[in-house]
Phi, psi and omega in degrees: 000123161264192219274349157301286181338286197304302176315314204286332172314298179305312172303297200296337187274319175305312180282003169264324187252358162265284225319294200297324189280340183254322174302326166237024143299321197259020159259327151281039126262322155305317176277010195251316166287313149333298205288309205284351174258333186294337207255319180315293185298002176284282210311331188268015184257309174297352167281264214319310190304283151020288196302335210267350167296339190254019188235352177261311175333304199304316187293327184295306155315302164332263220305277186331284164340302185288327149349288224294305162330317164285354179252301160352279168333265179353266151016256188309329161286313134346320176235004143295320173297354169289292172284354159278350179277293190321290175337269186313336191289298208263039115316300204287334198301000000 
């Protein structure tokens, strides 16, 4: 074989081993995006979850609050009728 051949062998083997060496940077950079879109839709699933646990808290407080107002209310009404009992009782007196 001559010293041409052999050159030309060597370029090939060579633009084959750049070929093959940029073919898998970019089959671990897919799978390097893959694993990195996978853990994002955990964490944003795990977000969602999150939120909707503290919109049911939120909702739990609401309830609870408008309850406790309400009894307030109640309350306050009891004892305006307390003191409108009093008023009229030391009227009649």
């Amino acid at each position: 074989m001559n010293r041409q051949g052999e050159v030309m062998r060597i370029q090939v083997k060579t633009i084959n081993n750049v070929l093959i060496a940029l073919l898998m940077v970019s089959v671990f950079g897919l799978v390097a995006l893959y694993l990195n879109n996978t853990q994002q839709n955990e964490q944003i699933e795990k977000l969602q979850n999150q939120l909707i646990e503290k919109e049911h808290q939120i909702l739990i407080s609401n309830e609870a609050l408008s309850y406790t107002r309400y009894q307030h209310q109640l309350l306050a009404e009891d004892y305006s009728r307390f003191r409108n009992e009093q008023s009229v009782t030391s009227v009649l007196r």
